[in-house]
C-alpha positions in Angstrom: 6.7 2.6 -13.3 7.5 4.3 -16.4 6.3 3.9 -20.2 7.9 4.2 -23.4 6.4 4.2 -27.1 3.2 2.5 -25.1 5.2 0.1 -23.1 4.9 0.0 -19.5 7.6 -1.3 -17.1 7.1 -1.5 -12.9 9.7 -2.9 -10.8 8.7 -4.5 -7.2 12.2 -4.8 -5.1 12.6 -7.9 -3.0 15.9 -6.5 -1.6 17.2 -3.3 0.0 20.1 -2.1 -2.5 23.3 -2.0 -0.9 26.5 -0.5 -2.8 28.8 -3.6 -4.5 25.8 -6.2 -3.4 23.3 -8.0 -5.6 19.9 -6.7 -5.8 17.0 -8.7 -6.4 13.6 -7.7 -7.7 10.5 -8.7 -9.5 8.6 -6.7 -12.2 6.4 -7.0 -14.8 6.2 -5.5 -18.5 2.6 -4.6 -20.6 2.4 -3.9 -23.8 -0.5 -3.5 -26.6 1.2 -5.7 -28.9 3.3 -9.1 -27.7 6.4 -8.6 -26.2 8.4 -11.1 -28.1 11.4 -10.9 -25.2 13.0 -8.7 -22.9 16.4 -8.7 -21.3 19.0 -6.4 -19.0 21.6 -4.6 -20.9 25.1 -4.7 -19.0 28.7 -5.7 -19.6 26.4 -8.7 -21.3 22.8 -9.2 -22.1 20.9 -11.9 -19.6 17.5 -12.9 -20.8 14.3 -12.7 -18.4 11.7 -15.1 -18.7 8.5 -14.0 -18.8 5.5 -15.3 -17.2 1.3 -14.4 -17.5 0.2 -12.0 -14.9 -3.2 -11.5 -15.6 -3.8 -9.0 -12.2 -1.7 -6.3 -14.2 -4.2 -7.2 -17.2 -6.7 -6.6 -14.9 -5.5 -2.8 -13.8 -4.5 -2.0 -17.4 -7.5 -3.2 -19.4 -6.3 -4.0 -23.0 -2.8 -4.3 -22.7 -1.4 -7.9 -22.3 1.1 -8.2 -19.3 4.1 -10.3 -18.3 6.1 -11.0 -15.1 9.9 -11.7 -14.6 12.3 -11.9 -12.3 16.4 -11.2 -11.3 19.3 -11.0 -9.3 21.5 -8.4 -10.4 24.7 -6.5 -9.2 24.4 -2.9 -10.2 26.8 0.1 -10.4 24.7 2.8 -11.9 21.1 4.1 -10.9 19.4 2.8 -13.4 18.4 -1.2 -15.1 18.7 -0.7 -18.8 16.1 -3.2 -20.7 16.2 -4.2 -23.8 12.4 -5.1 -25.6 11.3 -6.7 -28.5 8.1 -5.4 -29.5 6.5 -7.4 -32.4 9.2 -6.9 -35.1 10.7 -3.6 -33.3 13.6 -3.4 -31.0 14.8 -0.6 -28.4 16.2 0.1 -24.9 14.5 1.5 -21.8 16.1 2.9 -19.3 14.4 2.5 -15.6 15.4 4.3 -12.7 16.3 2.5 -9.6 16.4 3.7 -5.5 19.5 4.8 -4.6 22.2 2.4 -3.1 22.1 1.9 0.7 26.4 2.5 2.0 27.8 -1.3 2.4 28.1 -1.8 6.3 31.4 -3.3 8.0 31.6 -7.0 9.1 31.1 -5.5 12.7 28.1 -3.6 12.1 26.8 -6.6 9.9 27.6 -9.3 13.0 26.2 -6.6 15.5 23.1 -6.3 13.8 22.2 -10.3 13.7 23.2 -10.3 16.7 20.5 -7.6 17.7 17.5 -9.1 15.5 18.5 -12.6 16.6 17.7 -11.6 20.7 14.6 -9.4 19.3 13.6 -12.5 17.7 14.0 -15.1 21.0 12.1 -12.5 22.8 9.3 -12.1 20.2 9.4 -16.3 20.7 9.1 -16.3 24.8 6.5 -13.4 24.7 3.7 -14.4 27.2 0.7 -13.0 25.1 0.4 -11.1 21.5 0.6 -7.7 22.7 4.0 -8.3 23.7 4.9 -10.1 21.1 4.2 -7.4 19.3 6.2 -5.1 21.1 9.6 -7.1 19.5 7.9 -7.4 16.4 7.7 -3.8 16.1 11.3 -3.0 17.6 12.6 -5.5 15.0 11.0 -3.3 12.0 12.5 -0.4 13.9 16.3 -1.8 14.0 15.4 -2.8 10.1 14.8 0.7 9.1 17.4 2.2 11.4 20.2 0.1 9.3 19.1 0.9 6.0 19.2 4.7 6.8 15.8 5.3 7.5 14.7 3.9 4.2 11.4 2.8 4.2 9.4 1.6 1.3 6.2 0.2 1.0 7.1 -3.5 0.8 8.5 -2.7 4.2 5.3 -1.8 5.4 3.6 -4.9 3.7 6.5 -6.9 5.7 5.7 -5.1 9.0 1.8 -5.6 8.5 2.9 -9.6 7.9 4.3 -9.7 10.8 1.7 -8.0 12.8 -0.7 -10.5 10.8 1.2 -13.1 12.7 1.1 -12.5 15.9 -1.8 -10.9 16.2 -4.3 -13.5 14.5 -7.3 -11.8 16.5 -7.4 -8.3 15.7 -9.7 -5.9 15.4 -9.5 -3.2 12.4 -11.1 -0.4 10.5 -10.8 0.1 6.9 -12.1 3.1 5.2 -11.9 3.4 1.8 -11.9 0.0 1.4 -12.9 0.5 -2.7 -12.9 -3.1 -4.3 -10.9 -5.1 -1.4 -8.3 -6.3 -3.5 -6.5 -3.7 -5.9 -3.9 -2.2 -4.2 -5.2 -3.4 -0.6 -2.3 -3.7 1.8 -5.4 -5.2 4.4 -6.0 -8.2 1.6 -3.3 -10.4 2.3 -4.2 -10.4 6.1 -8.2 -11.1 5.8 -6.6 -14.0 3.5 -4.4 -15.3 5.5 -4.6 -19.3 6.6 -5.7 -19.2 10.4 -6.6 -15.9 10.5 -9.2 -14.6 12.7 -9.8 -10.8 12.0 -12.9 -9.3 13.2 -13.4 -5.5 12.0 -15.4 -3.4 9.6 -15.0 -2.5 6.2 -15.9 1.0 4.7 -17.0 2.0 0.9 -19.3 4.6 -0.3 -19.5 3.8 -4.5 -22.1 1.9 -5.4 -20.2 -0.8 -7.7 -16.7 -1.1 -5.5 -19.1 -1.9 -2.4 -20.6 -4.9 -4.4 -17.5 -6.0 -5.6 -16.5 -5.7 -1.9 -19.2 -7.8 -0.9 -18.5 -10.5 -3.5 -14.9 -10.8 -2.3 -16.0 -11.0 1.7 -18.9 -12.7 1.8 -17.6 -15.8 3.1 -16.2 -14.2 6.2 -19.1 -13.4 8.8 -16.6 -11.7 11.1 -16.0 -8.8 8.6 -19.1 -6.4 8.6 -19.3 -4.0 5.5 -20.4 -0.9 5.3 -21.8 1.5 2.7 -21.7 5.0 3.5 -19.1 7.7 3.4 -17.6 9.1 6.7 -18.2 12.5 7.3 -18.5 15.3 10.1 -22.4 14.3 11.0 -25.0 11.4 10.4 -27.0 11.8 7.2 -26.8 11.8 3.5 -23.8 13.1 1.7 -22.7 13.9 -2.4 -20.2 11.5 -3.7 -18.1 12.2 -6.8 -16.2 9.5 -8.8 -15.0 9.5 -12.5 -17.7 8.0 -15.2 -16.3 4.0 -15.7 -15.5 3.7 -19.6 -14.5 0.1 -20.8 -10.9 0.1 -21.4 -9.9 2.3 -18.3 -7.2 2.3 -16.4 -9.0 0.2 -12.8 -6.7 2.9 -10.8 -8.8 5.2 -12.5 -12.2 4.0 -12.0 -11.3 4.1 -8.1 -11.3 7.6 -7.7 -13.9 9.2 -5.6 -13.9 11.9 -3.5 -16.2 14.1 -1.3 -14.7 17.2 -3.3 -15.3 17.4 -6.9 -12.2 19.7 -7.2 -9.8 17.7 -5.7 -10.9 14.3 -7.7 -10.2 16.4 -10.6 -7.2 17.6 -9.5 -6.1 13.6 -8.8 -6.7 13.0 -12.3 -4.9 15.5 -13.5 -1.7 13.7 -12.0 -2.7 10.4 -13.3 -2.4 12.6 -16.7 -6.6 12.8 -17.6 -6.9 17.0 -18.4 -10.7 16.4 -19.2 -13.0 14.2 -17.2 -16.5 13.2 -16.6 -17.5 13.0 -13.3 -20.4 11.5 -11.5 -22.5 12.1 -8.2 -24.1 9.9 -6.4 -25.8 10.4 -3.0 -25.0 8.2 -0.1 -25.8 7.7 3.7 -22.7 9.3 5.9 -21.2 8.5 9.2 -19.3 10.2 11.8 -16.6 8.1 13.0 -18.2 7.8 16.2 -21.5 6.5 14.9 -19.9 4.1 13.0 -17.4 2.2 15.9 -20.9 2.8 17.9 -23.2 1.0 15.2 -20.2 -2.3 15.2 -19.8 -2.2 19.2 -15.8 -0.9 18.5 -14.3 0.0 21.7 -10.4 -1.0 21.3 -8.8 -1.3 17.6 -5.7 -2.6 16.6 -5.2 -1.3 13.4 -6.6 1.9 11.5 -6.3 2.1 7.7 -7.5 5.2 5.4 -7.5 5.5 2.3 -9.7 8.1 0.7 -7.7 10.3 -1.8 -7.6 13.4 0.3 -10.2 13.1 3.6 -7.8 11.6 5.4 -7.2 13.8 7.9 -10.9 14.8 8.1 -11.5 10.9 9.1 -8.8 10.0 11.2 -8.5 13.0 13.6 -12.2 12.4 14.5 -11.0 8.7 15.9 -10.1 9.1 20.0 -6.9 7.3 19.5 -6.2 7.6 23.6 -9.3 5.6 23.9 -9.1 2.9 21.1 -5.5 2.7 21.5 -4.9 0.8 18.0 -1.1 -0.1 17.5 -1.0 1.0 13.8 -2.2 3.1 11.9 -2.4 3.3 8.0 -3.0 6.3 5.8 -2.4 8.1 2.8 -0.3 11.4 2.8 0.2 12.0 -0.6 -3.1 14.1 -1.1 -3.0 15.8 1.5 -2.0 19.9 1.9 1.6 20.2 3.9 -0.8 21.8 6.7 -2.7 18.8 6.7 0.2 16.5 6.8 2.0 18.6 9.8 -1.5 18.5 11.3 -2.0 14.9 11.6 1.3 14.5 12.6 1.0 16.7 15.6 -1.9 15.2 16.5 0.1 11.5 16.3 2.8 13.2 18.3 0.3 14.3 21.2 -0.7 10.7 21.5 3.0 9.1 21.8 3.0 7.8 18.0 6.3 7.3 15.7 5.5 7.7 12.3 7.1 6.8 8.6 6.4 8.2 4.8 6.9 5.9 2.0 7.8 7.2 -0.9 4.9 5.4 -2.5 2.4 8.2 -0.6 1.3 6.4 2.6 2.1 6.9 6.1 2.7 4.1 8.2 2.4 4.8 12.2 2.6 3.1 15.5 1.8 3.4 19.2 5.2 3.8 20.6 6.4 1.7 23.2 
């Protein structure tokens, strides 16, 4: 995402970007005042058509927001847009992934050939778990021909997948905040004809109700309140005081260190800050697979801006086994990172870092 003179422009890409190729993406542009049009600046200007996206709206409060949508080819590393802005025009310039090499006919025939037998065995699989197994190996071939890239709408494609063919599983979210901002786990509770059973973790007050709200319908998901910590009790919470008109990335914040939430506001560019404490019940990791009856998991997913590493190396992953595991690296010390990673190493995981700040790993097999 970047901004200029107060107007904000994200790109989502719905293609890998290959040299000489067309790259396709979606994206969406807010502004305080109406954007009267917008359009890509190349050898000729090609209009986008905008469209309402009230869930940016909803994470940018005051700002109106519109989608759009394009198939490009692209030479440099960069879209150039031009934006009308009530009665003011200008460019922006928005920087783009670099370009994956172009493969050879061979490679290209080689690698259908590949996913196409991955994909009949996924098919004849006897039971989930197996299919699985091709699932994941078809991810793998994925990322090995793009170079290793891995972004997070790969992941979201992966956890799709897994979705899929696992329509039973069993998870554990922590850091769940309001369900549905930023939730890669969303789209799978959602899903038509699926059957997810798991637990649901969130300490602050008002994202737990809104968590509630959003899951009440599902009596296989079981929420819980508390914070996980290193021993049963009552802990201090610290999030960032909720003004109207805040940025709703902003108002998810919380963290068991005061320093470090302050430190994470910083990046998000906020030099002076209000925070707020609130007390809350904690629970080891243990207490709470004990308190659901947890014995195997499928999937692990953490997100809580920094305790990652506390949380997840108190899970016994040679007993619970899950397949994949979700985190977030990006506020973690290098220790910690090189840390976790050993102790996915010890337990025969592969792991991947988006660029986007999350690790996404799986039992190797």
């Amino acid at each position: 995402m970047i901004e200029h003179r107060g107007v904000l422009i994200h790109l989502d890409p719905k293609s890998d970007r290959v040299a000489d190729a067309e790259f396709t993406f979606e994206g969406w542009v807010a502004a305080y005042e109406p954007v009267r049009a917008l359009w890509l600046l190349g050898l000729e200007r090609t209009p986008l058509s905008l469209c309402d996206r009230p869930d940016v709206r909803r994470v940018f409060p005051g700002r109106r927001a519109w989608g759009f949508a394009a198939k490009v080819k692209v030479s440099g590393d960069a879209l150039r847009f031009g934006v009308e802005l009530g009665d003011e025009i200008f460019e922006v310039e928005h920087p783009l992934p670099h370009a994956l090499p172009a493969r050879s006919w061979r490679e290209r025939m080689m690698s259908q050939l590949i996913l196409a037998w991955l994909r009949l065995r996924e098919r004849l699989a006897s039971n989930p778990s197996r299919r699985w197994r091709f699932v994941l190996r078809r991810h793998l071939v994925l990322r090995e021909q793009r170079s290793n890239v891995f972004q997070r709408r790969h992941t979201d494609a992966l956890l799709s997948d897994f979705a899929a063919v696992l329509p039973e599983a069993v998870f554990v979210q922590i850091g769940a905040n309001d369900g549905y901002t930023g939730d890669p786990i969303y789209p799978l509770l959602t899903r038509p004809g699926s059957r997810w059973r798991g637990v649901l973790v969130e300490p602050v007050a008002d994202l737990f109700a809104q968590l509630s709200q959003r899951y009440a319908h599902l009596p296989a998901l079981h929420l819980e309140q508390a914070a996980i910590g290193e021993s049963d009790g009552n802990i201090v919470i610290h999030h960032l005081g909720r003004r109207e008109g805040d940025n709703l990335w902003l108002q998810q914040l919380a963290s068991l260190d005061p320093e470090l939430l302050r430190e994470n506001a910083r990046r998000l560019g906020l030099d002076e800050v209000v925070t707020i404490s609130e007390t809350v019940p904690c629970l080891t990791v243990a207490s709470l697979l004990r308190r659901h009856g947890l014995t195997k998991l499928d999937l692990i997913a953490i997100d809580t801006e920094g305790m990652d590493w506390n949380i997840l190396r108190q899970f016994d992953l040679e007993k619970l086994r899950p397949k994949l595991i979700l985190y977030e690296h990006q506020h973690l010390s290098v220790e910690e990172r090189e840390q976790l990673q050993a102790l996915l190493a010890r337990h025969n995981y592969g792991w991947v870092e988006t660029p986007e700040g999350d690790t996404l790993s799986w039992k190797q097999v």
